[in-house]
C-alpha positions as CSV (number, residue, x, y, z in Angstrom):
1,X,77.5,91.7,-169.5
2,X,75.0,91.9,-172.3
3,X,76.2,89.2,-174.1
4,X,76.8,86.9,-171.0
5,X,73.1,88.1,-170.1
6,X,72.6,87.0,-173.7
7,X,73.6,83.8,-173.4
8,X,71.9,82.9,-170.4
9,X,68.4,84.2,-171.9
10,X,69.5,81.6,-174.9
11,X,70.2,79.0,-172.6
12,X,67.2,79.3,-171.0
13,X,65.2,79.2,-174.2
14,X,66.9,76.1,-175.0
15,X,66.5,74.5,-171.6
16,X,62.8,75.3,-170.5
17,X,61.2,73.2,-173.4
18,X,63.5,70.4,-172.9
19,X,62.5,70.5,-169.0
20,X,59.2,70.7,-170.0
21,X,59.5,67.4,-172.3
22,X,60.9,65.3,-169.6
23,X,58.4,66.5,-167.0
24,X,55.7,65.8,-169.7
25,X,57.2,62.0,-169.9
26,X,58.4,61.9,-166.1
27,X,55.0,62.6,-164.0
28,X,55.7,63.5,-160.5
29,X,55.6,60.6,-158.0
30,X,51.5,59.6,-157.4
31,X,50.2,61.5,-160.1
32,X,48.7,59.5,-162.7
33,X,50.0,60.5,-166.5
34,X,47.8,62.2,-168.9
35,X,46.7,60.0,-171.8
36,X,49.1,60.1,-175.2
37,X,47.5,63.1,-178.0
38,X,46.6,60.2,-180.7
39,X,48.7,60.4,-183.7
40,X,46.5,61.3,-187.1
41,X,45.0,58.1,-188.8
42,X,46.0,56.1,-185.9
43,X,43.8,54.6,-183.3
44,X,44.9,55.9,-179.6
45,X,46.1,52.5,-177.3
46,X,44.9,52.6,-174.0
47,X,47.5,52.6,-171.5
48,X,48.0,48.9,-170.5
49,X,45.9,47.6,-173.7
50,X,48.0,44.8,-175.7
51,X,48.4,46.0,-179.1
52,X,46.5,44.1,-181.8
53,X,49.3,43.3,-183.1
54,X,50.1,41.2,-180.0
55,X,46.9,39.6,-179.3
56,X,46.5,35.5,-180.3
57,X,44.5,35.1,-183.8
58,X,40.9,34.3,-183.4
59,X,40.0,31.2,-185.5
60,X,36.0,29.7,-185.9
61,X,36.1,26.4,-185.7
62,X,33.9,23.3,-184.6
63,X,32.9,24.0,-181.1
64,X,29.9,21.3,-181.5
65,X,28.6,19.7,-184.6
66,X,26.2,16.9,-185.4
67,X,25.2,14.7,-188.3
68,X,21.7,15.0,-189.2
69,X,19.2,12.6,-190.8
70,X,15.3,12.7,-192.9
71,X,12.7,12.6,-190.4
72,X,11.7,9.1,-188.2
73,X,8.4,7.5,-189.5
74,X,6.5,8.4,-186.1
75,X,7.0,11.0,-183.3
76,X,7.8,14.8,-183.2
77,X,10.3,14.3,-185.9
78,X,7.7,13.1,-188.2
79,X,5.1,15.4,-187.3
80,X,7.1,18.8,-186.1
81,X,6.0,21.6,-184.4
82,X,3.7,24.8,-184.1
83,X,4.2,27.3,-182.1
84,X,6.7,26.0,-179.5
85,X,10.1,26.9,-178.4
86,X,13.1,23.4,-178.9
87,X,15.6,24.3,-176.4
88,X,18.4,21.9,-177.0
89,X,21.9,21.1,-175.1
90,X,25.0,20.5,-176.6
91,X,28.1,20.3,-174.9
92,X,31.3,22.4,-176.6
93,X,34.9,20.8,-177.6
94,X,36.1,24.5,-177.7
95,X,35.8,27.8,-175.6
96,X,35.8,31.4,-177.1
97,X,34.5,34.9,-176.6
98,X,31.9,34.6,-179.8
99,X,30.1,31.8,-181.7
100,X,27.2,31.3,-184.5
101,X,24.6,28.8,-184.8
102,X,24.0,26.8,-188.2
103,X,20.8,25.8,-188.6
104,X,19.5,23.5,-191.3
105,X,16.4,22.7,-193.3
106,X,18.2,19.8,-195.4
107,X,15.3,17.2,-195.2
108,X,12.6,20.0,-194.7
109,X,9.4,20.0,-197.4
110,X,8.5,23.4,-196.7
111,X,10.4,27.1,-195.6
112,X,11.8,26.6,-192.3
113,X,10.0,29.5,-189.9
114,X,12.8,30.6,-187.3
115,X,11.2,32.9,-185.0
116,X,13.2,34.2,-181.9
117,X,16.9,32.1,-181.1
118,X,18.5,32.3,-178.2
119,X,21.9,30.8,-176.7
120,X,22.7,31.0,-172.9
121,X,25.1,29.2,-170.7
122,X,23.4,25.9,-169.3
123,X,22.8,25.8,-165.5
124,X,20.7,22.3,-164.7
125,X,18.3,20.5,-166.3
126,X,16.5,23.5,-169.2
127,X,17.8,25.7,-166.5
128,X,20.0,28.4,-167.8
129,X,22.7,31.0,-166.1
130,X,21.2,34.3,-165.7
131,X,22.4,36.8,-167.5
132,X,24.2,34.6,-170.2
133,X,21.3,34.8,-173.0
134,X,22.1,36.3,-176.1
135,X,20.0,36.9,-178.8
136,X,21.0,35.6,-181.9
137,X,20.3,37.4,-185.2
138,X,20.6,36.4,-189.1
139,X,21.8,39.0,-191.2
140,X,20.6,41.6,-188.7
141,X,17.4,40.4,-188.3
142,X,15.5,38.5,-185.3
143,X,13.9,35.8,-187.9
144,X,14.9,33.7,-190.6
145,X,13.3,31.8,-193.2
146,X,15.5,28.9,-194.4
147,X,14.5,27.3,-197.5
148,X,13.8,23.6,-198.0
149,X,17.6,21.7,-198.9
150,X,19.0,25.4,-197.1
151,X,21.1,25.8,-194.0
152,X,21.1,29.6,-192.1
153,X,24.6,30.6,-190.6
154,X,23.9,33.2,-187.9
155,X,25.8,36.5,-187.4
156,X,28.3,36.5,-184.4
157,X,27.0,36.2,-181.0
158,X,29.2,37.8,-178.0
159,X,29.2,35.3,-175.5
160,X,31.9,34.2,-173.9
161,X,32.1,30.2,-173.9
162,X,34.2,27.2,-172.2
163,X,35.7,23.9,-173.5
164,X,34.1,21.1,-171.7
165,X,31.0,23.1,-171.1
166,X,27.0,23.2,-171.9
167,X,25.4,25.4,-174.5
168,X,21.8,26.2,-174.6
169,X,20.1,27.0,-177.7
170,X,16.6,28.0,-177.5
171,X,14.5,28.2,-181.6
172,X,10.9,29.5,-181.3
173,X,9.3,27.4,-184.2
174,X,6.1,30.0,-184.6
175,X,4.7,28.2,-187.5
176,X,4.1,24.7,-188.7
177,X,7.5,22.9,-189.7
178,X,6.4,19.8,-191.3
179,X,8.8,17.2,-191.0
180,X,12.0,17.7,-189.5
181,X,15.8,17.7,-190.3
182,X,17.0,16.0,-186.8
183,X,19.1,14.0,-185.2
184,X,17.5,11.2,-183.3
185,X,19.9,9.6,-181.0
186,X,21.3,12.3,-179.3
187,X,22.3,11.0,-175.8
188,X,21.4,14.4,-174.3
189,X,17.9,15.2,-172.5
190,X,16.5,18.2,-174.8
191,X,13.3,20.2,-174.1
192,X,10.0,21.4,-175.6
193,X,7.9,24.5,-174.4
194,X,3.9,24.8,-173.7
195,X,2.7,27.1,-176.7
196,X,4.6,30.3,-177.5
197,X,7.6,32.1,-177.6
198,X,10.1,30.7,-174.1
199,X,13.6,31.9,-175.6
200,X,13.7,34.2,-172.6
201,X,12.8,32.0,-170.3
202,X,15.7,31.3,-167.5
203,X,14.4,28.9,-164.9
204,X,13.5,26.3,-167.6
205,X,9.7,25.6,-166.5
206,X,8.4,26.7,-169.5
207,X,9.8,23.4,-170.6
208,X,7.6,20.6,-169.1
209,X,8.6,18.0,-171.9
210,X,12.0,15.5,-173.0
211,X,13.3,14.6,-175.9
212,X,16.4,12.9,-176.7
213,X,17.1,14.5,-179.8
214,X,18.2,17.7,-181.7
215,X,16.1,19.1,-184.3
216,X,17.2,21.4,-187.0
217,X,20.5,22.5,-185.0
218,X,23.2,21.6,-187.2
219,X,26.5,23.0,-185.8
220,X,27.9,25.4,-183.3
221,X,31.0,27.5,-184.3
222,X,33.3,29.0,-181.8
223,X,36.0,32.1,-182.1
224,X,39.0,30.9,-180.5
225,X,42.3,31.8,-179.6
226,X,43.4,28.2,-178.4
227,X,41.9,26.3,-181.1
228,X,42.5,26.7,-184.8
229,X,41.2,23.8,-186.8
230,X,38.4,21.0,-186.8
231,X,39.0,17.1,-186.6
232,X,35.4,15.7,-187.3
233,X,34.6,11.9,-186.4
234,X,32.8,10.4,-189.1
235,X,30.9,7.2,-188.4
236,X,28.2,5.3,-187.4
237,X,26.8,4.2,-183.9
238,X,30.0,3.2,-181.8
239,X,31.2,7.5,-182.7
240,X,28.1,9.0,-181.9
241,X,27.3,7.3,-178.3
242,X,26.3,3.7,-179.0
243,X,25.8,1.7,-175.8
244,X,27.0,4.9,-173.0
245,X,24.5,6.4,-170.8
246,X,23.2,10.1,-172.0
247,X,23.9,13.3,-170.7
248,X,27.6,11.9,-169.7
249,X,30.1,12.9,-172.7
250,X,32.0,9.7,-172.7
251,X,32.0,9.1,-176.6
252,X,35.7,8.5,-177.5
253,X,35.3,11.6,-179.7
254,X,34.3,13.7,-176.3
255,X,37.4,11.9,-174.5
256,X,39.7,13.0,-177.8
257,X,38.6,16.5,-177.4
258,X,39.5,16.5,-173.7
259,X,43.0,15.2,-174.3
260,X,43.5,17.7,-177.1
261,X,42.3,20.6,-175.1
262,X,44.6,19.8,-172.1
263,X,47.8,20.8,-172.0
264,X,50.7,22.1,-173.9
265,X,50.9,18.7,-175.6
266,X,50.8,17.4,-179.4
267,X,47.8,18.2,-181.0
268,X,46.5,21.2,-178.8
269,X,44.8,23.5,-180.5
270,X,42.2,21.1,-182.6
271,X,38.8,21.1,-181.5
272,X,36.9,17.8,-182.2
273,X,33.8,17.6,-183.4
274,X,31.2,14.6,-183.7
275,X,29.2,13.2,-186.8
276,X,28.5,9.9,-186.2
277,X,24.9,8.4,-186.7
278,X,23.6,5.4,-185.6
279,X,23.2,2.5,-188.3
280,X,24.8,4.4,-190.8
281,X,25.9,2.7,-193.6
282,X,29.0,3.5,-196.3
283,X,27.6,2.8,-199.3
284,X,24.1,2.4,-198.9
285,X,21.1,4.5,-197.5
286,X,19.9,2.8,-194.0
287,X,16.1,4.1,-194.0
288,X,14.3,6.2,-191.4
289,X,13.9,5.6,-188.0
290,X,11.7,5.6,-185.0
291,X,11.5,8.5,-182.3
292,X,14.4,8.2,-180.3
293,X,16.1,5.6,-181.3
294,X,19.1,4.9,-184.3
295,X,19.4,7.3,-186.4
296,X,20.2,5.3,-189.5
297,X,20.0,8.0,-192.6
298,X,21.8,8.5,-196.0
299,X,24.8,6.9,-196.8
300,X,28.0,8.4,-195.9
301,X,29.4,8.8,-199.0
302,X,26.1,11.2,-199.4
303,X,26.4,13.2,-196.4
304,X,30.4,13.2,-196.7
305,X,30.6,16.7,-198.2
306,X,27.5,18.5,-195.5
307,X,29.5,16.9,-192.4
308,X,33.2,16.7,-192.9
309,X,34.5,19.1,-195.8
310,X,31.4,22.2,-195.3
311,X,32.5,22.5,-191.6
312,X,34.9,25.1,-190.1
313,X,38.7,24.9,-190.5
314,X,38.7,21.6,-190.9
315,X,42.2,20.1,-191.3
316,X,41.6,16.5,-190.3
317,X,39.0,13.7,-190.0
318,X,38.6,10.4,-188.6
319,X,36.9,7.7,-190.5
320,X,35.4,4.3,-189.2
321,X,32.4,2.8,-190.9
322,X,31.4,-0.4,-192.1
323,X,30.4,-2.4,-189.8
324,X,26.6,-1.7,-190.6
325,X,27.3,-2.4,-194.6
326,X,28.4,-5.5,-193.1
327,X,26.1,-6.8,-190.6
328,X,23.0,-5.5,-192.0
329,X,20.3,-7.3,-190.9
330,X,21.4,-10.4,-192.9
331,X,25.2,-9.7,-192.6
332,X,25.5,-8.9,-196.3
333,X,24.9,-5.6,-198.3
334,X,21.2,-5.2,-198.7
335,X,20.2,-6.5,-202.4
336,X,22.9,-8.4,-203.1
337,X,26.4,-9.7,-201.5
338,X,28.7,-7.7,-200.4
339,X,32.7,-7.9,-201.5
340,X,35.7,-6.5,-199.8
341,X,36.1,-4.4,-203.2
342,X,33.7,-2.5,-202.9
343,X,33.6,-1.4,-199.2
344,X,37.6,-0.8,-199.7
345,X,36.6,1.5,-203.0
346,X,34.2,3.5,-200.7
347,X,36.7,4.2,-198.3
348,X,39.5,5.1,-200.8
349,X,36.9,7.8,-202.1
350,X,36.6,9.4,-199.0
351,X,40.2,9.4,-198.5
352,X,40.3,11.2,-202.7
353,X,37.5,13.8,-201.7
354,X,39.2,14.6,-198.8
355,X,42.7,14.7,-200.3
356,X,41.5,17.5,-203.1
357,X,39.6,19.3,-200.2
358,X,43.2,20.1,-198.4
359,X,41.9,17.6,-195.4
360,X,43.9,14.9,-193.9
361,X,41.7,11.2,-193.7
362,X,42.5,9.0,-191.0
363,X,41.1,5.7,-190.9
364,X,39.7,3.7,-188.1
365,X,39.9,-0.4,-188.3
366,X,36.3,-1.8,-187.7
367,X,36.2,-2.8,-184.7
368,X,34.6,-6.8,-183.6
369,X,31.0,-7.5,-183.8
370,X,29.8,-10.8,-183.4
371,X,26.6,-10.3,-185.3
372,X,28.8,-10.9,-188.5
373,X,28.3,-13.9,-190.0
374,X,31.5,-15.9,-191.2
375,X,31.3,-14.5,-194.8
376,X,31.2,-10.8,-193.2
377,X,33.5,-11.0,-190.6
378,X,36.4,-12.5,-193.7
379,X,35.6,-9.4,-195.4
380,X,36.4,-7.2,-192.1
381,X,39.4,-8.6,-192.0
382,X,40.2,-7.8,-195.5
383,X,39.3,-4.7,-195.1
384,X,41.3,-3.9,-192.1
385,X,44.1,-5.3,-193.7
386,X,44.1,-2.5,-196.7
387,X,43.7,-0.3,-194.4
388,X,46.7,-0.8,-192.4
389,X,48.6,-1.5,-195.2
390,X,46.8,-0.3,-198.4
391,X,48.9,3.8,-197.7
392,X,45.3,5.6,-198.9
393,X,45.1,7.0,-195.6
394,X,47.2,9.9,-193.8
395,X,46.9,8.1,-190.6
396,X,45.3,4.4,-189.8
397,X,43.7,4.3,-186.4
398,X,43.7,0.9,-185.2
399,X,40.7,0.9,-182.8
400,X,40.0,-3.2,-183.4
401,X,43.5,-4.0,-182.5
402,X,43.2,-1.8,-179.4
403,X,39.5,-3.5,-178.7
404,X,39.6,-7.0,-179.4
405,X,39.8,-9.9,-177.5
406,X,43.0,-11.5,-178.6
407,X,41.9,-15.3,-177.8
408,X,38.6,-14.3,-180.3
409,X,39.8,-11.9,-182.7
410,X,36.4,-11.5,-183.7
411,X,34.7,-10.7,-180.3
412,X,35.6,-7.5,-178.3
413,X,37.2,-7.8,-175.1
414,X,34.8,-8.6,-172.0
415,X,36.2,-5.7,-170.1
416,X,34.8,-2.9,-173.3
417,X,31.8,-5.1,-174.5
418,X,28.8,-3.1,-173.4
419,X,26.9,-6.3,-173.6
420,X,25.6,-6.0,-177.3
421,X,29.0,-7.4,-179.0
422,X,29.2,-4.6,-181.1
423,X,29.5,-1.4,-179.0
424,X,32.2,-0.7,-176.4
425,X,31.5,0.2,-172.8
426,X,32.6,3.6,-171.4
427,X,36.1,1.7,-170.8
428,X,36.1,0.8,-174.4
429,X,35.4,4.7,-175.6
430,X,38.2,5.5,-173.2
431,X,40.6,3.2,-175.1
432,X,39.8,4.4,-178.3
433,X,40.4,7.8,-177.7
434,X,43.5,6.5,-176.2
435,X,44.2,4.8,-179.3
436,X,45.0,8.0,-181.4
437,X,47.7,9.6,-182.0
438,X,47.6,13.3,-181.3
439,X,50.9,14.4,-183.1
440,X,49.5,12.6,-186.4
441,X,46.2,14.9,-186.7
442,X,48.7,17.7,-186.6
443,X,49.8,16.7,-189.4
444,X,48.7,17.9,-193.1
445,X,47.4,15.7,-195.5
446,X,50.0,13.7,-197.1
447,X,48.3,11.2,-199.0
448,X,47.6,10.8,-202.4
């Protein structure tokens, strides 16, 4: 008896911690289970949290970009501002849960004053969402001064941001800038304050004036999980907008970021960004320009490094210029005559720089203008030749064979002519984005 009473005493001592085990994993029915005892030097998981492990990679990349330019020779560009608040619009090629401003002084003659900077979700007109402004800091701090030739990246922002979407990004400018680092012809309606501080201001009537340009607002990065790399467009007047009304988003590098953002399709996961500038030139500086109107500005060969290779996880870029090295003013390159040489040796540079930066070129054909004159429009075709044929390129584009009229080569077809003969029509943008091919900026650089 003692040792059957004995055993069951053992068995019991076995059995009531194992019970107790299974009722500690097995709660009764409705009652809710007590939270796991976190294991030393780990961090406890929420029940139902997806482990980090789990979760897609964030990436920054481009979520807006644009190419910017010395100041105009008259206008707010030239004489910049005291004590007001910009509050500019850009529209983003990429959503995320974070982003940070870059803001740049490259053309500046004096420290760049930034007083309070705010981003918010747009609502209408300088209208924003409540409860979507941020504040945006540098280095922990409210302000910034950015030095003349400088750019200021900004710490992180939480704010949670769509593809296909409007940004609003409010700088108080509290002391004289001198003249400006902009970009001119931005087809977007931008705002300026009465006197004073309006980064907090919600409704937008603190705002009474338009502008059609961006000052000092370089780029807008974005931490994504859909998007992981950058494709900039690099040109001249017919990337950044040309002829297509503003406010719309209808340059072929807007339609290209659509495509690439929608669906489970070849290419998804590039954000496109845009840095193109009206009158631009390859090889030659184009001059200032009036308030709100073409942007013109350094060559690109200068500004290749500031607006293709210092970006975000860029993996790919589009090139099309020379049009304007053709057709400037009298259809040759200003100071002397222009040869087919030398605009094919500026593009093959690109294409080198690029290449040793780990970023793939892609090169657009220049597309019909009938402002060439005979001599010009030969070299065109030279040009476009090599470039179909030439192999400098990881990719060729062939926006004039999509654009032209086939009974005038030289002419664009009536049905994208925006009435100029140099700049398609919204039709024509729509084609070019069309025209590229979505698998190919997928691919890395294999060009040598």
């Amino acid at each position: 008896m003692r040792r059957q009473g004995g055993l069951r005493r053992s068995a019991a001592r076995v059995l009531l911690p194992v019970l107790a085990l299974v009722l500690t994993v097995l709660p009764l029915p409705g009652a809710t289970a007590a939270p796991r005892p976190a294991v030393p030097g780990r961090a406890a998981v929420p029940s139902g949290a997806v482990p980090a492990a789990a979760r897609p990679p964030h990436h920054w990349v481009g979520g807006w970009a644009t190419a910017l330019t010395p100041p105009g020779s008259s206008g707010l560009s030239a004489t910049g501002f005291a004590d007001r608040t910009v509050r500019m619009v850009v529209h983003l090629a990429a959503g995320g849960d974070r982003i940070r401003l870059r803001l740049s002084n490259a053309y500046g003659t004096r420290p760049l004053d930034l007083g309070a900077v705010t981003v918010a979700r747009r609502s209408a007109g300088a209208a924003t969402v409540p409860g979507t402004r941020r504040a945006v800091t540098f280095g922990g701090q409210r302000s910034a001064a950015v030095p003349v030739g400088a750019e200021a990246v900004s710490d992180p922002v939480p704010l949670r941001v769509a593809a296909d979407r409007d940004l609003v990004v409010s700088v108080h400018l509290p002391t004289p800038t001198g003249p400006t680092t902009w970009h001119g012809w931005a087809k977007q309606t931008n705002y300026l304050s009465t006197p004073g501080d309006h980064t907090g201001n919600e409704d937008g009537t603190a705002f009474p004036e338009e502008a059609t340009s961006w000052f000092f607002l370089h780029g807008v990065d974005v931490s994504s999980t859909v998007a992981a790399h950058t494709v900039v467009a690099f040109g001249d007047s017919i990337t950044e907008g040309g002829a297509i009304p503003d406010e719309v988003n209808l340059r072929w590098p807007d339609i290209l970021a659509r495509r690439l953002a929608g669906g489970a399709r070849p290419g998804r996961g590039l954000s496109v960004v845009n840095a193109g500038i009206g009158g631009n030139r390859l090889l030659s500086d184009a001059g200032t320009a009036v308030e709100g109107r073409i942007n013109l500005g350094v060559n690109a060969e200068a500004r290749f490094a500031r607006d293709v290779l210092d970006r975000p996880a860029v993996s790919a870029a589009i090139v099309l210029l020379g049009t304007n090295d053709l057709g400037s003013d009298s259809g040759v390159h200003p100071g002397s005559g222009l040869t087919s040489g030398e605009l094919i040796a500026g593009l093959a540079s690109l294409a080198d720089r690029a290449h040793a930066a780990g970023i793939a070129l892609h090169a657009g054909t220049i597309t019909p203008n009938t402002k060439l004159t005979p001599a010009a429009e030969r070299i065109r075709v030279t040009v476009n030749r090599w470039i179909r044929t030439g192999h400098a390129f990881d990719g060729v584009i062939d926006f004039d064979a999509a654009l032209r009229d086939p009974a005038t080569p030289q002419r664009l077809l009536p049905g994208y002519d925006s009435g100029d003969g140099v700049h398609p029509n919204i039709a024509g943008m729509r084609t070019m984005a069309q025209t590229v091919d979505l698998s190919a900026l997928s691919r890395p650089p294999v060009a040598g």
